[in-house]
DRENLUMVO-950468 format. One record per atom (N, C-alpha, C, CB): residue in three letters; atom name; x, y, z. Coordinates in Angstrom, 1 decimal. Glycine has a CB too. Example, Ala and Ser with C-alpha at 12.3 -4.5 7.8 and 13.67 -1.06 7.14 Angstrom:
BEGIN
@type->ala; atom->N; c1->13.2; c2->-5.7; c3->7.8
@type->ala; atom->CA; c1->12.3; c2->-4.5; c3->7.8
@type->ala; atom->C; c1->13.2; c2->-3.3; c3->7.8
@type->ala; atom->CB; c1->11.3; c2->-4.5; c3->9.0
@type->ser; atom->N; c1->12.8; c2->-2.2; c3->7.1
@type->ser; atom->CA; c1->13.7; c2->-1.1; c3->7.1
@type->ser; atom->C; c1->12.9; c2->0.0; c3->7.9
@type->ser; atom->CB; c1->14.1; c2->-0.6; c3->5.7
This chain:
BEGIN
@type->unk; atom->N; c1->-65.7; c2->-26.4; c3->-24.1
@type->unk; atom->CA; c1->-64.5; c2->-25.7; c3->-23.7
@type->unk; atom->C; c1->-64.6; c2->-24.2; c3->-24.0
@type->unk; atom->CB; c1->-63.3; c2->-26.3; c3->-24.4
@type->unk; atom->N; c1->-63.6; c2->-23.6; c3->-23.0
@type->unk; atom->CA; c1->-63.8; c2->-22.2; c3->-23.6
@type->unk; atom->C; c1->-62.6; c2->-21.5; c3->-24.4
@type->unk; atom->CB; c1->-64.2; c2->-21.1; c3->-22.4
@type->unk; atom->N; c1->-62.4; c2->-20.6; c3->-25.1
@type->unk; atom->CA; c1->-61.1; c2->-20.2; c3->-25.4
@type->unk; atom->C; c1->-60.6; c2->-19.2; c3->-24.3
@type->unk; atom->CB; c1->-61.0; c2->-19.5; c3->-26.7
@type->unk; atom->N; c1->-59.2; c2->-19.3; c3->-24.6
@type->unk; atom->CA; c1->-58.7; c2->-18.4; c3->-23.6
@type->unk; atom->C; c1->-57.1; c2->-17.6; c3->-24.6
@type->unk; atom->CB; c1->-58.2; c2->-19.5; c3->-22.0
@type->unk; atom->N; c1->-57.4; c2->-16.7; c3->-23.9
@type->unk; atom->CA; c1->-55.5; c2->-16.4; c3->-24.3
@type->unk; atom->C; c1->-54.5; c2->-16.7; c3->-24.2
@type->unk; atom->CB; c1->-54.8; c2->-15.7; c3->-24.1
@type->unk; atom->N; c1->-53.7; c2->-16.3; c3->-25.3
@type->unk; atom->CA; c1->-52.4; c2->-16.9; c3->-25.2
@type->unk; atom->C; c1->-51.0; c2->-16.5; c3->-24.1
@type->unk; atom->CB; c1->-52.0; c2->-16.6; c3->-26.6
@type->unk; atom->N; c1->-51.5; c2->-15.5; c3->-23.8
@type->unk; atom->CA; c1->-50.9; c2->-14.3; c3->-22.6
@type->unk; atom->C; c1->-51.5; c2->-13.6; c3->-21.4
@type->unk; atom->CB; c1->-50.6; c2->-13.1; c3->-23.2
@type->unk; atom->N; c1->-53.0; c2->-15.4; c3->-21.0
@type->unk; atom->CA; c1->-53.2; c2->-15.3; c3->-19.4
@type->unk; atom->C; c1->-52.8; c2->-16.5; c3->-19.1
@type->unk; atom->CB; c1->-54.7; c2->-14.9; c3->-18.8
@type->unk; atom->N; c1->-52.8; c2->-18.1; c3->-20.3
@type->unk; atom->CA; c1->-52.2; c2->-19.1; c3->-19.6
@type->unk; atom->C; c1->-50.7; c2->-19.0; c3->-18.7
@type->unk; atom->CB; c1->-52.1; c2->-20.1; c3->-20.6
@type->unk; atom->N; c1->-51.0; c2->-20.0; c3->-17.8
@type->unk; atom->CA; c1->-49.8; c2->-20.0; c3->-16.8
@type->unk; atom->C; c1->-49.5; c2->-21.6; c3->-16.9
@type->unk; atom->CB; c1->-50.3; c2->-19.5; c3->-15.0
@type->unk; atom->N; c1->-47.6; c2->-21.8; c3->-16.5
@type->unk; atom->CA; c1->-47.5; c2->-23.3; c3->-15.8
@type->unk; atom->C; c1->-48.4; c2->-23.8; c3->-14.7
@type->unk; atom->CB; c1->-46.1; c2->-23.5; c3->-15.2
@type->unk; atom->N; c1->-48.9; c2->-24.9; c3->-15.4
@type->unk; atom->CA; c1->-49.9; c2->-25.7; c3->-14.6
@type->unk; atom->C; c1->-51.3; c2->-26.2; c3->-14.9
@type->unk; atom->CB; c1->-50.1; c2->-25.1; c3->-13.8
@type->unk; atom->N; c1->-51.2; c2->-24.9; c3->-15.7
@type->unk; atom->CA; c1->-53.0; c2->-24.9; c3->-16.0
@type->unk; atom->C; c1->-52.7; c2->-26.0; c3->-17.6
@type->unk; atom->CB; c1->-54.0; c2->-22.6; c3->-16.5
@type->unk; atom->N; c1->-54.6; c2->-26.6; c3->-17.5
@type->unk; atom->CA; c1->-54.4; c2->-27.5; c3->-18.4
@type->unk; atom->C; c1->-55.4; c2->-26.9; c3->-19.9
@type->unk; atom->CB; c1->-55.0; c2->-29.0; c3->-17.7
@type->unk; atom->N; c1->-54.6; c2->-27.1; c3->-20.8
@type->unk; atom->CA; c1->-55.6; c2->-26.2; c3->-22.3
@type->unk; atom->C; c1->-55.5; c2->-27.5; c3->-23.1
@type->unk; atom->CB; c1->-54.6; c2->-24.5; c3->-23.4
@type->unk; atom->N; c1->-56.7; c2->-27.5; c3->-24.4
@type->unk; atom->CA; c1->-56.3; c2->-27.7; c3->-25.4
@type->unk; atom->C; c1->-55.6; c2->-26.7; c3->-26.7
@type->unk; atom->CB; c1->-57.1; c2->-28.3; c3->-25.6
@type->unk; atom->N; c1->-54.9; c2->-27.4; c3->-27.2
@type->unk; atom->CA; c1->-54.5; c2->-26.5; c3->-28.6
@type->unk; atom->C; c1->-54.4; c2->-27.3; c3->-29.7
@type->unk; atom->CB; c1->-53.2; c2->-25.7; c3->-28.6
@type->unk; atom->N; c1->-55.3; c2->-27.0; c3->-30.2
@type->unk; atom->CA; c1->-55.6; c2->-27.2; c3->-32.1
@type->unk; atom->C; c1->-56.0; c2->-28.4; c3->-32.2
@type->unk; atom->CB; c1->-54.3; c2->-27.2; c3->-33.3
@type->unk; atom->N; c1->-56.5; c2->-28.8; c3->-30.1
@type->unk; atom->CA; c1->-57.7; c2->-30.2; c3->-30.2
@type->unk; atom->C; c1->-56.6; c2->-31.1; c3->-29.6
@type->unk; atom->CB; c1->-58.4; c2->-30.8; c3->-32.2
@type->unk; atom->N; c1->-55.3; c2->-30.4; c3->-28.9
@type->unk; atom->CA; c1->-54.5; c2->-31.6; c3->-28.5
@type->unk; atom->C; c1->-54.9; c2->-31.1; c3->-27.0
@type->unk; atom->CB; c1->-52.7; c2->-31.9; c3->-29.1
@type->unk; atom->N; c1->-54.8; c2->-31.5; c3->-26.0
@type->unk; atom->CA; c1->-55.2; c2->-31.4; c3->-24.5
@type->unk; atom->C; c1->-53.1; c2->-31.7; c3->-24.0
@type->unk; atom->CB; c1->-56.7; c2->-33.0; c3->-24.1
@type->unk; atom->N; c1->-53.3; c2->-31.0; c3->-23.1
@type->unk; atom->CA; c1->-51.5; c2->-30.6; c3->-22.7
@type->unk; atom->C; c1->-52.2; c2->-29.6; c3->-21.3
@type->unk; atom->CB; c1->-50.2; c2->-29.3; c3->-24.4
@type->unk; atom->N; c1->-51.0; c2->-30.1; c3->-20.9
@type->unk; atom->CA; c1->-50.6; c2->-29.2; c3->-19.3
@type->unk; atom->C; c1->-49.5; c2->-27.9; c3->-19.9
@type->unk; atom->CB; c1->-49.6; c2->-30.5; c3->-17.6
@type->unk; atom->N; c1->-49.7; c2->-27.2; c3->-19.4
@type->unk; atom->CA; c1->-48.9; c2->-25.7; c3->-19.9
@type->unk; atom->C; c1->-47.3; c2->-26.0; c3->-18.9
@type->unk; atom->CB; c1->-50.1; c2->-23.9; c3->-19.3
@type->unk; atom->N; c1->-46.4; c2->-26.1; c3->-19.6
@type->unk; atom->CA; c1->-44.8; c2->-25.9; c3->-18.5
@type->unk; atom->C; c1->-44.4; c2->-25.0; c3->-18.5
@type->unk; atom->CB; c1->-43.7; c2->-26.5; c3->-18.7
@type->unk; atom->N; c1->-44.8; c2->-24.0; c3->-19.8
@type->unk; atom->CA; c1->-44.0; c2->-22.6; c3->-19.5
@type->unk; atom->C; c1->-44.7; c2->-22.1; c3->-20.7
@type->unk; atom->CB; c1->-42.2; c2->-22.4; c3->-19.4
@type->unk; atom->N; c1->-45.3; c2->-20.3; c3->-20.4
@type->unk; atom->CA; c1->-45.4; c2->-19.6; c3->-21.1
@type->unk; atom->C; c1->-45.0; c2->-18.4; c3->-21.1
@type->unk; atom->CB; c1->-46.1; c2->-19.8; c3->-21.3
@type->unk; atom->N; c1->-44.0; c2->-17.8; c3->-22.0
@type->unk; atom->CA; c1->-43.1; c2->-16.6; c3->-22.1
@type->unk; atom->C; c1->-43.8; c2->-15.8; c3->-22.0
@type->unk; atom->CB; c1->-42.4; c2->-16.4; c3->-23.2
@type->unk; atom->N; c1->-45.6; c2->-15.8; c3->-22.8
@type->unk; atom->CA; c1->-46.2; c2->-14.4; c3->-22.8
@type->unk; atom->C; c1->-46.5; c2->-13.8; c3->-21.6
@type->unk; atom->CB; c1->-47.4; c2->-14.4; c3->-23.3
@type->unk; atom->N; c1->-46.9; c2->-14.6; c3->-20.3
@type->unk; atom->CA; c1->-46.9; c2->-14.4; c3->-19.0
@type->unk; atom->C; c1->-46.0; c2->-14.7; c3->-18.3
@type->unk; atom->CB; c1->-47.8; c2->-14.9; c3->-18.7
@type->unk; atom->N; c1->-44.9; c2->-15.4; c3->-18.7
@type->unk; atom->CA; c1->-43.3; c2->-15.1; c3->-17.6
@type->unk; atom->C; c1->-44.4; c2->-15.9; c3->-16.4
@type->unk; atom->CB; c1->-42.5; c2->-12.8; c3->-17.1
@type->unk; atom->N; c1->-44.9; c2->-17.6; c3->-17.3
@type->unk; atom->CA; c1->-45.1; c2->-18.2; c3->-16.1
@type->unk; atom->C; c1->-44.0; c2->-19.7; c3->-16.2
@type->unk; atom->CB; c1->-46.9; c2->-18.4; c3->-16.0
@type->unk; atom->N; c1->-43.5; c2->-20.1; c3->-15.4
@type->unk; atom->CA; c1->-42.0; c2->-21.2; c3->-16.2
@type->unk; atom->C; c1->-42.7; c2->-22.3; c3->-14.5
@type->unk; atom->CB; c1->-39.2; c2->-20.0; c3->-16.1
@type->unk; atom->N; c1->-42.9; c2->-23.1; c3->-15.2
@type->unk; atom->CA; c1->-43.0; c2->-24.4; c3->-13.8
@type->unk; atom->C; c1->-41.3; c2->-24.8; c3->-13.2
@type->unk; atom->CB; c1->-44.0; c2->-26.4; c3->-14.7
@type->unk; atom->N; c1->-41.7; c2->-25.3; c3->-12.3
@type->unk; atom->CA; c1->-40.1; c2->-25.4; c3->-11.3
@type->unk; atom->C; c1->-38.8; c2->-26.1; c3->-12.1
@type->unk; atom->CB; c1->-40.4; c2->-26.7; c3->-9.8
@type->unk; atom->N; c1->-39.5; c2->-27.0; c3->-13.5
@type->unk; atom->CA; c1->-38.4; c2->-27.9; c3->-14.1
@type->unk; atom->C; c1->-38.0; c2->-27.3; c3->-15.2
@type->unk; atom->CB; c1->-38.9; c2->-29.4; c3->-14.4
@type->unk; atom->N; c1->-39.3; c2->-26.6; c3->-14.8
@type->unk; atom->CA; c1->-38.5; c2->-25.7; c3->-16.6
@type->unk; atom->C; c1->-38.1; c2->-24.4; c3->-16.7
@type->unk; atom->CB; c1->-39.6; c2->-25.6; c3->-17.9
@type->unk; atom->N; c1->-37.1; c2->-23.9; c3->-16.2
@type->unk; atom->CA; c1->-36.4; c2->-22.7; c3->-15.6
@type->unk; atom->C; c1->-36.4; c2->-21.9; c3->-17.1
@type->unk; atom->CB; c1->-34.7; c2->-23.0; c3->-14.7
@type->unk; atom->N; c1->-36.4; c2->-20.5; c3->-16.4
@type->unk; atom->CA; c1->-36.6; c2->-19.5; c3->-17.9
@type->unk; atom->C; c1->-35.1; c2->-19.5; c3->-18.3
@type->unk; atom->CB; c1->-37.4; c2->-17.5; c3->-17.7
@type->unk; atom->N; c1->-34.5; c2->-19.4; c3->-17.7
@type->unk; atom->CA; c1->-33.1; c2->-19.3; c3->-18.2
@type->unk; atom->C; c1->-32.7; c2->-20.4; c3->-19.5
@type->unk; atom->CB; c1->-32.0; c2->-19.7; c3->-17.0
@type->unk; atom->N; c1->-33.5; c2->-21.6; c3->-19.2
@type->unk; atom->CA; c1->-33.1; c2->-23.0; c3->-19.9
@type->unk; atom->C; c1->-34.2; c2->-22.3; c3->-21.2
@type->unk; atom->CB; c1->-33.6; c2->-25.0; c3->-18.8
@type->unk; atom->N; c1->-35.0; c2->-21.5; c3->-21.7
@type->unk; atom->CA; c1->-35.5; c2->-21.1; c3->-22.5
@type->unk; atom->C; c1->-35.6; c2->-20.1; c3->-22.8
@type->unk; atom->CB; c1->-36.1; c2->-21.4; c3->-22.7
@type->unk; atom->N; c1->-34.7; c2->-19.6; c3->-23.3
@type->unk; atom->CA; c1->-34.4; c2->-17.9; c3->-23.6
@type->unk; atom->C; c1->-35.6; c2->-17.6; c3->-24.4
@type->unk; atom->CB; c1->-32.8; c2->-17.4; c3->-24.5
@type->unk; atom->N; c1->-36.2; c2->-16.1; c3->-24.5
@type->unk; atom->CA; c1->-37.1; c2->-15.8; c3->-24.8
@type->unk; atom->C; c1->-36.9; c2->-14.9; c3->-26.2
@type->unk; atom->CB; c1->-37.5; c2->-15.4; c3->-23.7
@type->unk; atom->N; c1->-35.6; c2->-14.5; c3->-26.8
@type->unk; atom->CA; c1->-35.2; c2->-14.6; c3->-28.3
@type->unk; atom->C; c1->-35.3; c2->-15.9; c3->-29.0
@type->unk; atom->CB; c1->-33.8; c2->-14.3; c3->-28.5
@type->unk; atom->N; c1->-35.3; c2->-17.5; c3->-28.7
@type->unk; atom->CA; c1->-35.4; c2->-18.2; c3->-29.0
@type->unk; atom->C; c1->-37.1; c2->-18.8; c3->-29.0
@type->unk; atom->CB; c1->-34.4; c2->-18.5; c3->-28.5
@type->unk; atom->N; c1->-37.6; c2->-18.6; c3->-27.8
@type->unk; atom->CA; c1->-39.1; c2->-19.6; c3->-27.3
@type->unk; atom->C; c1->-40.0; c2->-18.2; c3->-27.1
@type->unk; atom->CB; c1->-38.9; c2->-20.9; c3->-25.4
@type->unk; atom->N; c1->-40.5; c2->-17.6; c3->-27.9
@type->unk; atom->CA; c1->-42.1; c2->-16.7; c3->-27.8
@type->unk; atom->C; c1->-43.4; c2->-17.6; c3->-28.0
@type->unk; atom->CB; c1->-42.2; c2->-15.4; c3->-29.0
@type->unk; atom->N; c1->-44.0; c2->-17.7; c3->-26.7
@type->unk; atom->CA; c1->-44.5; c2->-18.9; c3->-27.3
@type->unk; atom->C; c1->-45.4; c2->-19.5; c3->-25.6
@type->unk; atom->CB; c1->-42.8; c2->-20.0; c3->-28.2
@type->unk; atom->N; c1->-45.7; c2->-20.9; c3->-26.0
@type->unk; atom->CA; c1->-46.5; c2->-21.5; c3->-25.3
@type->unk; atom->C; c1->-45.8; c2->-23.9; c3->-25.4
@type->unk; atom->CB; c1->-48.6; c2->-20.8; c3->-26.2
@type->unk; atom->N; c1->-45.3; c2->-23.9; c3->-24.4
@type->unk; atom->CA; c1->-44.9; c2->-25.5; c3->-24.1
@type->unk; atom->C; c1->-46.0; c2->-26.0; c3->-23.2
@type->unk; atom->CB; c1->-43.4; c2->-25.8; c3->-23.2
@type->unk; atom->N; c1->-46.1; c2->-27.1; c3->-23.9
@type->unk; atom->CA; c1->-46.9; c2->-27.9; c3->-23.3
@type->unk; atom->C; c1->-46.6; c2->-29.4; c3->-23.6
@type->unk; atom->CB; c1->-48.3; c2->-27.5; c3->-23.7
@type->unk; atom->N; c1->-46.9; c2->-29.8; c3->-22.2
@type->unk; atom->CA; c1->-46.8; c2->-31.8; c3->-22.0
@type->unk; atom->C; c1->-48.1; c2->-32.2; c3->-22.6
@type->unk; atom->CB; c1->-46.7; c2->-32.5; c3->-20.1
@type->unk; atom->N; c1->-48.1; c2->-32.8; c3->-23.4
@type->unk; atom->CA; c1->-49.0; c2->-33.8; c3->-23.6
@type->unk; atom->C; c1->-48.9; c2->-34.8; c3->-22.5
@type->unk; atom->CB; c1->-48.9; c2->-34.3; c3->-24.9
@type->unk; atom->N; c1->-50.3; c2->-35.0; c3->-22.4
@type->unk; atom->CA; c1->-50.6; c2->-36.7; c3->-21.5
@type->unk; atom->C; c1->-49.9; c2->-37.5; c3->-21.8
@type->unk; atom->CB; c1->-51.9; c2->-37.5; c3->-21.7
@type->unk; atom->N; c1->-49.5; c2->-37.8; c3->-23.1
@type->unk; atom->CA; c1->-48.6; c2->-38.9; c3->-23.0
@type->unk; atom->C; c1->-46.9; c2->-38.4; c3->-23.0
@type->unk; atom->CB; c1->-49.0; c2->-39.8; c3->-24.3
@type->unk; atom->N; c1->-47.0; c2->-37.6; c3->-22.5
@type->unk; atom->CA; c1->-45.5; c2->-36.7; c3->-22.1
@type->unk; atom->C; c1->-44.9; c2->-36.1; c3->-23.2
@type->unk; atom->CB; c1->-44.4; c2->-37.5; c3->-21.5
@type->unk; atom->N; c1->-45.2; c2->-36.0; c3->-24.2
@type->unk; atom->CA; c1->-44.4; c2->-35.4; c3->-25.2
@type->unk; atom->C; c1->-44.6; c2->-34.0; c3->-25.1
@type->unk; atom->CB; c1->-44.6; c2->-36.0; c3->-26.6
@type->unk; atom->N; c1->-43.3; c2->-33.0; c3->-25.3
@type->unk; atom->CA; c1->-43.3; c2->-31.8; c3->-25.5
@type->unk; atom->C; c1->-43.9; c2->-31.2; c3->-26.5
@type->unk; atom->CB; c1->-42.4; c2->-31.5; c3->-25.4
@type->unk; atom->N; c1->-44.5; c2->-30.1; c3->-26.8
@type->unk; atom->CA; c1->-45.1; c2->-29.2; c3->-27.7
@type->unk; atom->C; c1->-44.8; c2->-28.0; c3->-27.7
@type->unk; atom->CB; c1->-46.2; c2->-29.3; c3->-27.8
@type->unk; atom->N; c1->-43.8; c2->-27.1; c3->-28.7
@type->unk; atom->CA; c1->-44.0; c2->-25.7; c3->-28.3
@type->unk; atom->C; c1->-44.5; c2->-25.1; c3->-29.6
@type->unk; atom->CB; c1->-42.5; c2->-25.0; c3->-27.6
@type->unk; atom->N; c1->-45.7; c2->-24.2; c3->-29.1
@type->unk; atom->CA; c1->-46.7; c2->-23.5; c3->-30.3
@type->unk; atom->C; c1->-45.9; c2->-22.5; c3->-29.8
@type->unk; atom->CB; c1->-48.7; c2->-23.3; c3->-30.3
@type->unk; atom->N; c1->-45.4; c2->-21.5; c3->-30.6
@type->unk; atom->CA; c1->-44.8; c2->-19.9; c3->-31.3
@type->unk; atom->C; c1->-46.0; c2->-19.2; c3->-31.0
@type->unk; atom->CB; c1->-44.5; c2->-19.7; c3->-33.2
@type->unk; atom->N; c1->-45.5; c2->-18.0; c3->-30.5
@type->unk; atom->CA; c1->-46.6; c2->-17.3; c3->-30.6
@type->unk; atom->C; c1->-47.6; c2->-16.6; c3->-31.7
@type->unk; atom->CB; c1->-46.3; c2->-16.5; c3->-29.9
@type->unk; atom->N; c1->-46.8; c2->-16.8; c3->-32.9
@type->unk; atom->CA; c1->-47.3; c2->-16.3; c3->-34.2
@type->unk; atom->C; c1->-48.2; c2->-17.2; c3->-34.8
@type->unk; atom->CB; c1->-46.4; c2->-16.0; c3->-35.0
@type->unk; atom->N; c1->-48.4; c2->-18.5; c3->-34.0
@type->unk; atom->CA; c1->-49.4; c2->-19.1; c3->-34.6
@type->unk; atom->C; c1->-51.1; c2->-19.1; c3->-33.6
@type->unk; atom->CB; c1->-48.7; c2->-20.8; c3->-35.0
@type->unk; atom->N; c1->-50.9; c2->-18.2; c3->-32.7
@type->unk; atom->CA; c1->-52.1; c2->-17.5; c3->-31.7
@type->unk; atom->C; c1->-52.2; c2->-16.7; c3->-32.5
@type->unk; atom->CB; c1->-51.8; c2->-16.8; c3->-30.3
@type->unk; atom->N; c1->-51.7; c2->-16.1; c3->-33.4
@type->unk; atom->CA; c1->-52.4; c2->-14.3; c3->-33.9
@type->unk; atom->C; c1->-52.0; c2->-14.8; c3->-35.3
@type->unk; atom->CB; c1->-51.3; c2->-12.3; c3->-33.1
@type->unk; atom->N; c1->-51.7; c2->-15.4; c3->-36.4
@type->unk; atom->CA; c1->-52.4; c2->-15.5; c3->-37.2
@type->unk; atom->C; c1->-53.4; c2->-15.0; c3->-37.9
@type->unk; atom->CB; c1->-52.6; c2->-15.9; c3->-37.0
@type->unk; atom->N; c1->-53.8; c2->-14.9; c3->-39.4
@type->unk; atom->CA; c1->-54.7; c2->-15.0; c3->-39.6
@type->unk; atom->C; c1->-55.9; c2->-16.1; c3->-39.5
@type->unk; atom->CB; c1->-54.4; c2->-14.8; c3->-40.3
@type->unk; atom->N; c1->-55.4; c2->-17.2; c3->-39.2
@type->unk; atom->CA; c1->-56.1; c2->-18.3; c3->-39.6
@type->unk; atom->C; c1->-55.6; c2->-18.9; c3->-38.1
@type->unk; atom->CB; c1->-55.8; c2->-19.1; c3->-41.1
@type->unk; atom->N; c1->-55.5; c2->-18.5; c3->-36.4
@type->unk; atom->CA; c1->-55.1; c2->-18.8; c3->-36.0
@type->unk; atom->C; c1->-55.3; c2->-20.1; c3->-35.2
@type->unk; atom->CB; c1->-54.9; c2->-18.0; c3->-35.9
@type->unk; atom->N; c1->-54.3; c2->-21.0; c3->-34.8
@type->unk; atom->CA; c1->-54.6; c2->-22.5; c3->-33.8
@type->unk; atom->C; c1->-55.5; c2->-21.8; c3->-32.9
@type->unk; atom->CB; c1->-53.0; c2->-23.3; c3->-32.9
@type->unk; atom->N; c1->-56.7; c2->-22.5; c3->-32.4
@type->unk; atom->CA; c1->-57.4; c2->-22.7; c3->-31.5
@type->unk; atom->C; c1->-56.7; c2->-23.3; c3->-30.0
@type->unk; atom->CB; c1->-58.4; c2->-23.5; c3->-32.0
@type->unk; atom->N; c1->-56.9; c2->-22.0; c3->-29.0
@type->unk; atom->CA; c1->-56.4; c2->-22.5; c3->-27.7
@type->unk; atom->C; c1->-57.8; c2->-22.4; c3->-26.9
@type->unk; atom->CB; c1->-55.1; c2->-21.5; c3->-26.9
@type->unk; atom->N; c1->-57.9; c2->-23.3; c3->-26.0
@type->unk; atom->CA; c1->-59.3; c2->-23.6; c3->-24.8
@type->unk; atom->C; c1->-58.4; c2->-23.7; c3->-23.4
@type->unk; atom->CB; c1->-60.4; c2->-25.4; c3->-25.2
@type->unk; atom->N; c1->-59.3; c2->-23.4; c3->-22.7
@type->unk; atom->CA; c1->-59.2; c2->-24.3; c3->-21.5
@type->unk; atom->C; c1->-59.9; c2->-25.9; c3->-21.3
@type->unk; atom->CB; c1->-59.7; c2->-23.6; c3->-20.6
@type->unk; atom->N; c1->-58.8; c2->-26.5; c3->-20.8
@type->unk; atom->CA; c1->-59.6; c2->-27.9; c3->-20.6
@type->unk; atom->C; c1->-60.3; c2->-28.0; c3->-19.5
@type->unk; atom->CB; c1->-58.8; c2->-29.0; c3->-20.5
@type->unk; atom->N; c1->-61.7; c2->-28.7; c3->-19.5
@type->unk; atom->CA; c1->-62.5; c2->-29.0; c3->-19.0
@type->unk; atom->C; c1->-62.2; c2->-30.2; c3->-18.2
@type->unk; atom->CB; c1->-63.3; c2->-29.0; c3->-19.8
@type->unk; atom->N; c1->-62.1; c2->-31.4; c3->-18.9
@type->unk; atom->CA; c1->-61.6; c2->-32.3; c3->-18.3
@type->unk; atom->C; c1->-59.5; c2->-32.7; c3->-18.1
@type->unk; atom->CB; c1->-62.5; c2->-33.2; c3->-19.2
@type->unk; atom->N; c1->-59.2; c2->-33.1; c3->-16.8
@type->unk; atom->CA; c1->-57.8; c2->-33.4; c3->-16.9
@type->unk; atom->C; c1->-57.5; c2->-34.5; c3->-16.3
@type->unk; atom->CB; c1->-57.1; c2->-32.5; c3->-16.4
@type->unk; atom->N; c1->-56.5; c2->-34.9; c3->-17.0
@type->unk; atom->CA; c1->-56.1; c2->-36.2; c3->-16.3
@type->unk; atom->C; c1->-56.0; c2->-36.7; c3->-15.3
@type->unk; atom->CB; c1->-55.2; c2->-36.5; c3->-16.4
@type->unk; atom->N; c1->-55.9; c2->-37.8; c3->-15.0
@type->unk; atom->CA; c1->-56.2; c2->-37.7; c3->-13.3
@type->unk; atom->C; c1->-54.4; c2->-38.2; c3->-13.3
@type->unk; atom->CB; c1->-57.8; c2->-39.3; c3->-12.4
@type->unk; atom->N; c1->-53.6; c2->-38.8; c3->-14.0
@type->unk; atom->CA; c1->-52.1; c2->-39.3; c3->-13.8
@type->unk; atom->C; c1->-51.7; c2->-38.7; c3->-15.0
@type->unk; atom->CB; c1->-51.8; c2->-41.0; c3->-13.5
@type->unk; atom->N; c1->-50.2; c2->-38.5; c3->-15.2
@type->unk; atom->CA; c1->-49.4; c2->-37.8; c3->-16.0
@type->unk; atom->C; c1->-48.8; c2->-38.8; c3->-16.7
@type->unk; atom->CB; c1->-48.4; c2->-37.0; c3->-15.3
């Protein structure tokens, strides 16, 4: 896999983070928000940061302070993606 940033992922694209594999629904750093998940419904005083669906649908939202870190979570792009949600 490769790494990538925290503020070129977009909704849609599929990453892992910290080794969990997730589809991206919205990320604030790029003011990218998928159709269900409207920016309004996540104010951006509240969510700096990066959501993601896990495969098995559960939500995940990594802060953006745990990208920049000292010791920071590992983000990639995924290589391989699901073929069903």
């Amino acid at each position: 896999m490769k790494p990538c940033s925290a503020s070129v992922v977009q909704a849609g694209d599929w990453v892992v983070v910290d080794g969990w594999l997730g589809e991206v629904v919205f990320c604030s750093l790029s003011d990218s928000y998928a159709s269900d998940y409207s920016k309004s419904e996540w104010p951006l005083d509240e969510y700096q940061g990066i959501m993601i669906r896990q495969v098995g649908g559960a939500l995940v939202f990594y802060e953006l302070y745990w990208f920049e870190a000292s010791d920071p979570i590992s983000l990639e792009w995924a290589i391989d993606r699901p073929l069903s949600k």
